[in-house]
N, C-alpha and C positions, 0 to 999 in steps of 0.2 A: 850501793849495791844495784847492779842492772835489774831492771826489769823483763818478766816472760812472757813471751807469746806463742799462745796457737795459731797454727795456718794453716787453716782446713778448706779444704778441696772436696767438694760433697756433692751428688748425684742422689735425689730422692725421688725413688719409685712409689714408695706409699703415703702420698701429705697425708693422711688421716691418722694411718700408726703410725707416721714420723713426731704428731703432736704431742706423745706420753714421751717419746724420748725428751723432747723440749722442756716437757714441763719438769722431768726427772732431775735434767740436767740442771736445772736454774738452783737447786738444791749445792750442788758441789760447787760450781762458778760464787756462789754468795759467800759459800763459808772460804773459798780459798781465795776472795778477793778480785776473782775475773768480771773482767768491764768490756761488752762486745765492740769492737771500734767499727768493724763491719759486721753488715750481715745478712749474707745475700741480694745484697742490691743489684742493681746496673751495673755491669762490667765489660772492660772489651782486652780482645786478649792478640793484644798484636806479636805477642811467639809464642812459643808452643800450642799446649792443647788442655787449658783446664777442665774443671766438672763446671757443672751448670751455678754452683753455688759456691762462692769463697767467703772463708767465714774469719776474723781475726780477732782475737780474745787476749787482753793484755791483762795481766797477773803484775804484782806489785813486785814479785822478786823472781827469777828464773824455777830458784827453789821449788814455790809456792806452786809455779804451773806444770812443774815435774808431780807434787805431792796431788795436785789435783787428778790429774790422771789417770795416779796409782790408788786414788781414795776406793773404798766402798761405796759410796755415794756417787762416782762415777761411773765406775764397774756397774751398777744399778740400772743405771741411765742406757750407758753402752750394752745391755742386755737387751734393754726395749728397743734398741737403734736396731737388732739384727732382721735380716730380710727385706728392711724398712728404705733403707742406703747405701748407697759403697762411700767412701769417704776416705782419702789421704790427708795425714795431719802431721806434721811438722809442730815441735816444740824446742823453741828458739831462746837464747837469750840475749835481751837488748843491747844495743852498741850505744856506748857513750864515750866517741871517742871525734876524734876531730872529723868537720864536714866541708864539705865543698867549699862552704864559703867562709870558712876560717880562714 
C-alpha cells in the first residue's frame, strides 16, 4: 500500500499564535502516523512562486493522511491556525512505481 503525503505551502503572519496551532497539531500527526520529512527549512524555488514555508508530512498509507485531515483532532488544530496563516496543502499518494534509473 502507498504511502501519504502532505505538501504544504504556508505563510505565517503570527509566529506567536501560529505556536498553539503546532502544538494542537502534533496531537493528529501522532495518532495517524505522520513523520515531518520537511519543515520549513531553506528552500530555493527556481519556478514558480511559493509561500515562505514548505512543509512535507509522510503518513504510512494515503488512507491514513486523508483520515488525518478529516479528524477532530485536526479540525481542532486547524481552528487555532485561523488568522494565524494562509496555507495551501495538497494531499498525495505515494508513487511506487518504476524510476529513472531502473
Amino acid at each position: 500500500m502507498a504511502k501519504g503525503y502532505w505538501v504544504a505551502f504556508a505563510d505565517v503572519h503570527d509566529p506567536e499564535g501560529y505556536k498553539a496551532y503546532v502544538t494542537e497539531n502534533a496531537k493528529a500527526f501522532r495518532k495517524y502516523g505522520g513523520r515531518f520529512l520537511t519543515r520549513g527549512g531553506p528552500y530555493e524555488a527556481p519556478e514558480g512562486k511559493p509561500r515562505s514555508r514548505t512543509v512535507v508530512i509522510e503518513f504510512p498509507t494515503y488512507q491514513a493522511a486523508l483520515e488525518c485531515y478529516r479528524s477532530p483532532e485536526y479540525a481542532k488544530a486547524m481552528a487555532l491556525r485561523q488568522g494565524k496563516s494562509i496555507m495551501d496543502l495538497s494531499i498525495v499518494e505515494g508513487y511506487a512505481g518504476p524510476q529513472p534509473m531502473d
